[in-house]
N, CA, C and O atoms as CSV, one atom per row, in Angstrom:
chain,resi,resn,atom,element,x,y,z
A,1,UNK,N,N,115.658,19.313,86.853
A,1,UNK,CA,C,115.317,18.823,85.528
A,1,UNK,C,C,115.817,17.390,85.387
A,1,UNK,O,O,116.966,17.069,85.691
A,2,UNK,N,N,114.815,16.457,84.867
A,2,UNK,CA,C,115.551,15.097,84.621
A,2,UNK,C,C,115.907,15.075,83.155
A,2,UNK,O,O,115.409,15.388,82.073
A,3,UNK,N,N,117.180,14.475,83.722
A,3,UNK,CA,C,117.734,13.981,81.719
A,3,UNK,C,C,116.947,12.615,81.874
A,3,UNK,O,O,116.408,12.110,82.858
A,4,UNK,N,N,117.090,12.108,80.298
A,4,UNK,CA,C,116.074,10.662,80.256
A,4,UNK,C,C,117.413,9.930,78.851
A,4,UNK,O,O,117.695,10.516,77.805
A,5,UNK,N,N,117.871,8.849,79.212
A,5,UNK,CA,C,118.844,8.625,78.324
A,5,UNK,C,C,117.925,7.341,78.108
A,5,UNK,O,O,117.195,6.619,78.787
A,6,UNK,N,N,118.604,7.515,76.059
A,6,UNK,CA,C,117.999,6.035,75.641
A,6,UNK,C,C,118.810,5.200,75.649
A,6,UNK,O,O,119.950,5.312,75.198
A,7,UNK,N,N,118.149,3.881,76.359
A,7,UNK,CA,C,118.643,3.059,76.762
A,7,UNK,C,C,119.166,1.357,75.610
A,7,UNK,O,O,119.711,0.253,75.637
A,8,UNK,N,N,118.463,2.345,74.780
A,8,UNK,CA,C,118.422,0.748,73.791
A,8,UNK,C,C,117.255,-0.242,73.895
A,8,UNK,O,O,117.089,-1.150,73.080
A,9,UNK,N,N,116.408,0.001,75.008
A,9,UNK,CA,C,114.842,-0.535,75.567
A,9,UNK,C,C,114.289,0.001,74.697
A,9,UNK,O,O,114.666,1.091,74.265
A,10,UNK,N,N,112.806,-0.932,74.030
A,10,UNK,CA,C,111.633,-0.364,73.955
A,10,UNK,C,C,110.777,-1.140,74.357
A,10,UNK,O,O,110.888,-2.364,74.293
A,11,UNK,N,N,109.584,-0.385,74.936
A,11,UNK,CA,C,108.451,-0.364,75.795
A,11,UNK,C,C,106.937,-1.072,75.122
A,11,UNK,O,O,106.148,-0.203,74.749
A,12,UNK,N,N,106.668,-1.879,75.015
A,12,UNK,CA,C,105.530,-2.186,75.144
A,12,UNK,C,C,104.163,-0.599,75.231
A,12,UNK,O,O,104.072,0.229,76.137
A,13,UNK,N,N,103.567,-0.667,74.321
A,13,UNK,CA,C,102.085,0.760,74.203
A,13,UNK,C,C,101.150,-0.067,73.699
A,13,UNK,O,O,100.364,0.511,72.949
A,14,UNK,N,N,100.960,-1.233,73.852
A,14,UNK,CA,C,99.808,-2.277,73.245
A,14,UNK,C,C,100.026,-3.297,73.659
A,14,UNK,O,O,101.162,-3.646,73.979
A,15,UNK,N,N,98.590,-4.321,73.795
A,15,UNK,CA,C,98.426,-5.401,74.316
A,15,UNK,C,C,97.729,-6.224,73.358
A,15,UNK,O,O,96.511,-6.124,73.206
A,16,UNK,N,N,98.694,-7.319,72.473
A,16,UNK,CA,C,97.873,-7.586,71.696
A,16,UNK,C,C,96.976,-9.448,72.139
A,16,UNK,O,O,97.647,-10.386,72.569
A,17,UNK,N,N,96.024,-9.506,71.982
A,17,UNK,CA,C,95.962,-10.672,72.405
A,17,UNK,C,C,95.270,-11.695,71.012
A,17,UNK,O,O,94.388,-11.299,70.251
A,18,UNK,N,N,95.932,-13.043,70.958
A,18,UNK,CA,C,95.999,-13.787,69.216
A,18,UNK,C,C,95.319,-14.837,70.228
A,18,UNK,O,O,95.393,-14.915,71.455
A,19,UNK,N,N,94.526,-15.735,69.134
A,19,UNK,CA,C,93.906,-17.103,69.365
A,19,UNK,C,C,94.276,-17.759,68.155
A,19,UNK,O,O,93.832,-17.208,67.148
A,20,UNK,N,N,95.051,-18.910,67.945
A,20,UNK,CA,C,95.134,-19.351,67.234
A,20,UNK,C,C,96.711,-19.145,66.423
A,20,UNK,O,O,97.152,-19.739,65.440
A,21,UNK,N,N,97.177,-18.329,67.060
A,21,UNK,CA,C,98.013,-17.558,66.046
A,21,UNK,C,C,97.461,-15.705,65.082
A,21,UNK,O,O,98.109,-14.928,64.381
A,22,UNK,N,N,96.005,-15.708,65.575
A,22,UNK,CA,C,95.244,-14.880,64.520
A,22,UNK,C,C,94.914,-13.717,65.403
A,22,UNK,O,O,94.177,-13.857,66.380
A,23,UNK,N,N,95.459,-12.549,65.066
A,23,UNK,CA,C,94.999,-11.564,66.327
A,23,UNK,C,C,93.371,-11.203,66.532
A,23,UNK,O,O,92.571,-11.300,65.601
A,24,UNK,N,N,93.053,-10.838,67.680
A,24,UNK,CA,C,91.634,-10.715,68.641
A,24,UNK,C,C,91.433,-9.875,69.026
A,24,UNK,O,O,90.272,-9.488,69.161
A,25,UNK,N,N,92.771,-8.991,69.496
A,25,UNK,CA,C,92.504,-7.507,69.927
A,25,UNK,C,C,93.414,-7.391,69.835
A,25,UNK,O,O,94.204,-8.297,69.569
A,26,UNK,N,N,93.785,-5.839,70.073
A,26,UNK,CA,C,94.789,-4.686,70.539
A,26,UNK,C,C,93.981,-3.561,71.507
A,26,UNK,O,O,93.181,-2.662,71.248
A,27,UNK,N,N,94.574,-4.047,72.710
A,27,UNK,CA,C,94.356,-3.430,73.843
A,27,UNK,C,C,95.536,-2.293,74.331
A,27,UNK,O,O,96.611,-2.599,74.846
A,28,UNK,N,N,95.090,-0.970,74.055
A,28,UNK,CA,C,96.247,0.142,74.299
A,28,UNK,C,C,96.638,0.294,75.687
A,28,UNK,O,O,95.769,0.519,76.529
A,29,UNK,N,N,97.913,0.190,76.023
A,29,UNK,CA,C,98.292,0.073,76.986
A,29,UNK,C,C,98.718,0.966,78.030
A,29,UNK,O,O,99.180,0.545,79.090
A,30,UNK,N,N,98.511,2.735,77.641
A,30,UNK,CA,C,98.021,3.679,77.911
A,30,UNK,C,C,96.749,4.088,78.668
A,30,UNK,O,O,96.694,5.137,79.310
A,31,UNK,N,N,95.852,3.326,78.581
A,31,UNK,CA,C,94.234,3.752,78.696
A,31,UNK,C,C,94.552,3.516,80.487
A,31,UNK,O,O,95.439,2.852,81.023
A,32,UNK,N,N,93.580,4.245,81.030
A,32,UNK,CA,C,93.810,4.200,82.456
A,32,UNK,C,C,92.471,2.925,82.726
A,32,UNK,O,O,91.433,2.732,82.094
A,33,UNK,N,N,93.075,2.189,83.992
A,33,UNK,CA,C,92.428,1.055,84.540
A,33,UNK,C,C,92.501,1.443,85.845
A,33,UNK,O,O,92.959,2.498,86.283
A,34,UNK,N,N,91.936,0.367,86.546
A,34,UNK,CA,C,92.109,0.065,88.342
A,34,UNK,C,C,92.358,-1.209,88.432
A,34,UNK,O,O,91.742,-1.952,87.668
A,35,UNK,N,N,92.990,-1.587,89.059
A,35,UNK,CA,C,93.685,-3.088,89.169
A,35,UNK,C,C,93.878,-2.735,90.670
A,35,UNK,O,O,94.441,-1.678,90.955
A,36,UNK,N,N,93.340,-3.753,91.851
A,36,UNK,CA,C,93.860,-4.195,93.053
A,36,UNK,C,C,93.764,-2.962,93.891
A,36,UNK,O,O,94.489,-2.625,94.827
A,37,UNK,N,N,92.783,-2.383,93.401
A,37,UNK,CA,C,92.556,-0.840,94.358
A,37,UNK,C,C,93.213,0.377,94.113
A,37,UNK,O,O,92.911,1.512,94.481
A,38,UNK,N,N,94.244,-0.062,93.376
A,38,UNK,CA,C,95.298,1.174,92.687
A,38,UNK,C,C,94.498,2.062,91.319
A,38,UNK,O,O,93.944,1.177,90.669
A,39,UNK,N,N,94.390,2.610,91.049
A,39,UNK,CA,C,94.337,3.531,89.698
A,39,UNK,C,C,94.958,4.075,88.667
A,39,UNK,O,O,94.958,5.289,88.462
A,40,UNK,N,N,95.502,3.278,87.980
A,40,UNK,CA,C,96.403,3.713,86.765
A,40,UNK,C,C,95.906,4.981,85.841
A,40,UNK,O,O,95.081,4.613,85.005
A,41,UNK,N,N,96.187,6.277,85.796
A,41,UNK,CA,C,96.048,6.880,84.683
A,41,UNK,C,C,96.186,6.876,83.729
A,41,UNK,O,O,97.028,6.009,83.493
A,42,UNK,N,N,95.734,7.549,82.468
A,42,UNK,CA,C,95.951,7.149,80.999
A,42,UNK,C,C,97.090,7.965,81.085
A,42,UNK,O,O,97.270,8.867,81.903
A,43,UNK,N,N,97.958,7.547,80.068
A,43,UNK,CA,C,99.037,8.290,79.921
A,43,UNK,C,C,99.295,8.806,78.524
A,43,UNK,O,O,98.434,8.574,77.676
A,44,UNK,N,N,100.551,9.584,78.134
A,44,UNK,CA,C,100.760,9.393,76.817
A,44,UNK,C,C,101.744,8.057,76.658
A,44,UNK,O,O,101.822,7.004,77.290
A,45,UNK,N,N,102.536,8.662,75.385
A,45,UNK,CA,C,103.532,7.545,74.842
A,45,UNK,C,C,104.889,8.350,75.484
A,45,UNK,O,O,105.864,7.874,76.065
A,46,UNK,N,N,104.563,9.735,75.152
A,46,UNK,CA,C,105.457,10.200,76.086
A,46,UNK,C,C,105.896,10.031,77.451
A,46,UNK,O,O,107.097,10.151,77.690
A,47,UNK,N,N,105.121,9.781,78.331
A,47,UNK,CA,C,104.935,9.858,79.679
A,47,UNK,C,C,105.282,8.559,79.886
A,47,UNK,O,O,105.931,8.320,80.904
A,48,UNK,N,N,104.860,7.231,78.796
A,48,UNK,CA,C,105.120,5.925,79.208
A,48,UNK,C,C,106.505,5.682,79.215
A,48,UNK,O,O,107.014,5.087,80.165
A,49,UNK,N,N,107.512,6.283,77.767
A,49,UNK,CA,C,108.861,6.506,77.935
A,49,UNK,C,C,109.565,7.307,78.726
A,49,UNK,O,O,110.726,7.627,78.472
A,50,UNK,N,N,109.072,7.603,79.504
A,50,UNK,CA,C,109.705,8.560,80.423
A,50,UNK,C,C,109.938,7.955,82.239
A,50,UNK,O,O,110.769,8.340,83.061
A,51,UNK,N,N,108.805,6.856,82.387
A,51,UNK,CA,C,108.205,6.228,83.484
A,51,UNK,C,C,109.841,5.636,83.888
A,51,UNK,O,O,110.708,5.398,83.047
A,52,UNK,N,N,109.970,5.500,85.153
A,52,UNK,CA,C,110.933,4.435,85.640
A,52,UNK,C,C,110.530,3.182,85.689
A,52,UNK,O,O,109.406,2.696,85.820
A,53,UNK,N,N,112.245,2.416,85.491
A,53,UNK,CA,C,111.763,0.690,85.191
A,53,UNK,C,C,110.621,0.399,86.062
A,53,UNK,O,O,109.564,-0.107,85.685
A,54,UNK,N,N,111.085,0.968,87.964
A,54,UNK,CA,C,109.978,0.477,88.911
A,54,UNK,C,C,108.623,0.952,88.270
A,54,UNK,O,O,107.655,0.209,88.114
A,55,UNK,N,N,108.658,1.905,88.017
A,55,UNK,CA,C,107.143,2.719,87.688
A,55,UNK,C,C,106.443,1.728,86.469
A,55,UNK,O,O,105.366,1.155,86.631
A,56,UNK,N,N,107.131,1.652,85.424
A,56,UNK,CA,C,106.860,1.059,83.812
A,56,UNK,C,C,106.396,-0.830,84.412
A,56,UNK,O,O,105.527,-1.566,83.944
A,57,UNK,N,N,107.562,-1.155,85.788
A,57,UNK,CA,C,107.040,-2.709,85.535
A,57,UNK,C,C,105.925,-2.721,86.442
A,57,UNK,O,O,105.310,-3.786,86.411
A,58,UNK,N,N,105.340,-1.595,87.489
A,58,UNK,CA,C,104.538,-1.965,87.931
A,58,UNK,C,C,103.206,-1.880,87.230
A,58,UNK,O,O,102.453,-2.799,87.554
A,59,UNK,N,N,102.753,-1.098,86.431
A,59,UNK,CA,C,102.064,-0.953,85.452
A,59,UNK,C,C,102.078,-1.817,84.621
A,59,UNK,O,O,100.970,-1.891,84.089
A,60,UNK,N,N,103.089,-2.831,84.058
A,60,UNK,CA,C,103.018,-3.376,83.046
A,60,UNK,C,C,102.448,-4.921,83.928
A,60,UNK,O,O,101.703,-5.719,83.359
A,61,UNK,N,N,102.941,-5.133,85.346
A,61,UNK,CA,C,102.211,-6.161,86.012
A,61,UNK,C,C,100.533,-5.555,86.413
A,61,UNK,O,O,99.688,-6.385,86.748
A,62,UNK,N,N,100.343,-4.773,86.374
A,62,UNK,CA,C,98.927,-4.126,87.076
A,62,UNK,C,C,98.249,-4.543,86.098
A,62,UNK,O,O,97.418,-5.440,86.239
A,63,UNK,N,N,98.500,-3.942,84.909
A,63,UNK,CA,C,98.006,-3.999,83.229
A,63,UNK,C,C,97.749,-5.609,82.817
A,63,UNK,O,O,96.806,-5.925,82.091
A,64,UNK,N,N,98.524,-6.412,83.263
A,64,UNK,CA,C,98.459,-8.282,82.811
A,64,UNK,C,C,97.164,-8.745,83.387
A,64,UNK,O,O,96.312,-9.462,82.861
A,65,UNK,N,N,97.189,-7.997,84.998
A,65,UNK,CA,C,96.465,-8.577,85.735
A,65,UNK,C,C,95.155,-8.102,85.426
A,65,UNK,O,O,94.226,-8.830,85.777
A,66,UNK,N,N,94.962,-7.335,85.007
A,66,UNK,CA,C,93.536,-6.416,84.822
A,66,UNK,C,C,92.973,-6.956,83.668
A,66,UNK,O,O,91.820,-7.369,83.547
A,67,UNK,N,N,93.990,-6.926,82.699
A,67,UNK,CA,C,93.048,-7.776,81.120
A,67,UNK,C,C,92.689,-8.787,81.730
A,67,UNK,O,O,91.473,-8.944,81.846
A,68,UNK,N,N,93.903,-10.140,82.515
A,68,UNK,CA,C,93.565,-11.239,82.690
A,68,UNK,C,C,92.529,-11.828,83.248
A,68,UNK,O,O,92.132,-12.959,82.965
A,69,UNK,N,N,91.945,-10.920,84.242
A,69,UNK,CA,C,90.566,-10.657,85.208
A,69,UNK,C,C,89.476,-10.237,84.866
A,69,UNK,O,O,88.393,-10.499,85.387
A,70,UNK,N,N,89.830,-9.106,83.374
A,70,UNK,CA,C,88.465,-8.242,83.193
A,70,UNK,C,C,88.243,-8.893,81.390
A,70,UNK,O,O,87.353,-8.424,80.679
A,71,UNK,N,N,89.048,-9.821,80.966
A,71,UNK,CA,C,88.477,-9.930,79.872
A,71,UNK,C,C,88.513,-11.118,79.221
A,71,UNK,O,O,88.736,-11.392,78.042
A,72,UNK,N,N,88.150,-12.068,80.576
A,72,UNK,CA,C,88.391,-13.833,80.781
A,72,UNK,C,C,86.357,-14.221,79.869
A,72,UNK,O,O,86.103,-15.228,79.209
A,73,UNK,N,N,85.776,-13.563,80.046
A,73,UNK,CA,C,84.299,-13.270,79.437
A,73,UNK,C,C,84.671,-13.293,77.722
A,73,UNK,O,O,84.291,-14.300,77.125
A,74,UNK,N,N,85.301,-12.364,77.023
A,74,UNK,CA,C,85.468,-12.516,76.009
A,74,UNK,C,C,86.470,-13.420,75.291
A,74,UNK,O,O,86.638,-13.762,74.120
A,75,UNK,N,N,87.136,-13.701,76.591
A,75,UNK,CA,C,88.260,-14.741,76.101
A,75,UNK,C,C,88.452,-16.182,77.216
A,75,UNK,O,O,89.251,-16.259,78.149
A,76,UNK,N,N,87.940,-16.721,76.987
A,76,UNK,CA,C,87.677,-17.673,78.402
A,76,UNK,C,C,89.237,-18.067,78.134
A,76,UNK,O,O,89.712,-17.988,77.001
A,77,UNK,N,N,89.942,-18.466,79.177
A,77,UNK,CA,C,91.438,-19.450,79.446
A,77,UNK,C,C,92.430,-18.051,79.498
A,77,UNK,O,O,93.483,-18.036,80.137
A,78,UNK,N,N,91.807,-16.634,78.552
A,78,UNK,CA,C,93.398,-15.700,79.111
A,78,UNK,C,C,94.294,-15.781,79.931
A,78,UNK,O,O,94.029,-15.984,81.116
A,79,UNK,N,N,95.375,-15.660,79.552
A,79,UNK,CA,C,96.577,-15.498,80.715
A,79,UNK,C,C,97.621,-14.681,79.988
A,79,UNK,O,O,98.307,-14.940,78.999
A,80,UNK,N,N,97.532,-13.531,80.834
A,80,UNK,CA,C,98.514,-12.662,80.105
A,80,UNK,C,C,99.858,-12.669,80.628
A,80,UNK,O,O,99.944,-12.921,81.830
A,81,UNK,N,N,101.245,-12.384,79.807
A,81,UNK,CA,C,102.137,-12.308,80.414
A,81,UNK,C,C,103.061,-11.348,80.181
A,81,UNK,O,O,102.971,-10.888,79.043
A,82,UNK,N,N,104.083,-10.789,80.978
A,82,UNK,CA,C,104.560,-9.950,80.996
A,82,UNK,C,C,105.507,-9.746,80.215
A,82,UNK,O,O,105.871,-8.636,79.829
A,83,UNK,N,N,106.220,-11.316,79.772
A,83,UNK,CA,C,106.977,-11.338,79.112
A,83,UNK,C,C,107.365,-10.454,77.626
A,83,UNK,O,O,106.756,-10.938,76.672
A,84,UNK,N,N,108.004,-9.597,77.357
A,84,UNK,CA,C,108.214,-8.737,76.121
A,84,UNK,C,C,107.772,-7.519,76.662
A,84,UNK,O,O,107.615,-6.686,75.769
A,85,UNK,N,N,107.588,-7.222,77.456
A,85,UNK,CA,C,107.453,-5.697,77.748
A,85,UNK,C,C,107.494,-4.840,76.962
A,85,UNK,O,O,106.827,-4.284,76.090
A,86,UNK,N,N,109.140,-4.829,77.809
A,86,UNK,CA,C,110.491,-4.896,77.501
A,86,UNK,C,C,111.517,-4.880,76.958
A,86,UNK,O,O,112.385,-4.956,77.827
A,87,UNK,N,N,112.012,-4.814,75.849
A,87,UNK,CA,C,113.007,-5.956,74.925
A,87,UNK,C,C,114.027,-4.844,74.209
A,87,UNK,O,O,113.785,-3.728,73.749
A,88,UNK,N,N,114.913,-5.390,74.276
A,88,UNK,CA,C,116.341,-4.315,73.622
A,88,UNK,C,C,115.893,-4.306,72.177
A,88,UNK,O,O,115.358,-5.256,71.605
A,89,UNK,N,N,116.146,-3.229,71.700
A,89,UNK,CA,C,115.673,-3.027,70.409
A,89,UNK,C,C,116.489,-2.016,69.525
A,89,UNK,O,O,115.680,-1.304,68.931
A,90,UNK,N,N,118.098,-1.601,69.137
A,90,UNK,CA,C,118.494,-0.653,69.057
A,90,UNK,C,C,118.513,-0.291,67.716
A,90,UNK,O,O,119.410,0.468,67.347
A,91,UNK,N,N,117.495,-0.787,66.732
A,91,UNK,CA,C,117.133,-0.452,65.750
A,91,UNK,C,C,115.820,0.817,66.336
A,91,UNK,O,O,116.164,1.992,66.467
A,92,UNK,N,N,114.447,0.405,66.621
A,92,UNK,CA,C,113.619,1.622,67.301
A,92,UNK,C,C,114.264,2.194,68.385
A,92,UNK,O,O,113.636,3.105,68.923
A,93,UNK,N,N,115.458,1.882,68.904
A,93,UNK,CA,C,115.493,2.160,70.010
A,93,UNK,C,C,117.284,3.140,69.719
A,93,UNK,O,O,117.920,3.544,70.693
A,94,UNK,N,N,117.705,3.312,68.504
A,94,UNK,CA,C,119.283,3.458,68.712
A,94,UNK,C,C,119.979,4.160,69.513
A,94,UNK,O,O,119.637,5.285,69.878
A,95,UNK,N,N,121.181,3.495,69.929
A,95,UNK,CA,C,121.731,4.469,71.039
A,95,UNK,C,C,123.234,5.032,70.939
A,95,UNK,O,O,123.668,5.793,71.804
């Protein structure tokens, strides 16, 4: 059985992308993709908090790369970044 301790992290479950300052989308960050031959499944929110850092950052790099590639058409110049994943939060997150 795994224990799962909170860490004071919270996780990124959306991708929002702003022009201007003015949001454009919210891209759920759950939904299953393919990026680079790999296959990401959809997950829950559960399953995303549960993922290991390795597991959570490779997904969260798979996930940058896939908007940045698959949705340069609706957004010409995208560049997504990874930055905020991530982020200590021990208000949503208390520990």
């Amino acid at each position: 059985m795994s224990t799962y301790v909170n860490t004071g992290y919270q996780r990124a479950t959306t991708l929002t992308i702003k022009i201007n300052g003015a949001v454009a989308d919210v891209l759920p960050f759950e939904s299953a993709f393919t990026q680079a031959g790999t296959t990401y499944p959809a997950i829950t929110t559960d399953s995303l908090r549960k993922l290991s850092n390795t597991d959570y950052n490779a997904r969260v790099t798979a996930y940058a790369a896939y908007v940045t590639a698959n949705y340069q058409s609706q957004y010409p110049g995208l560049s997504v970044s990874t930055t905020g994943a991530r982020i200590y939060n021990t208000t949503a997150c208390p520990i």
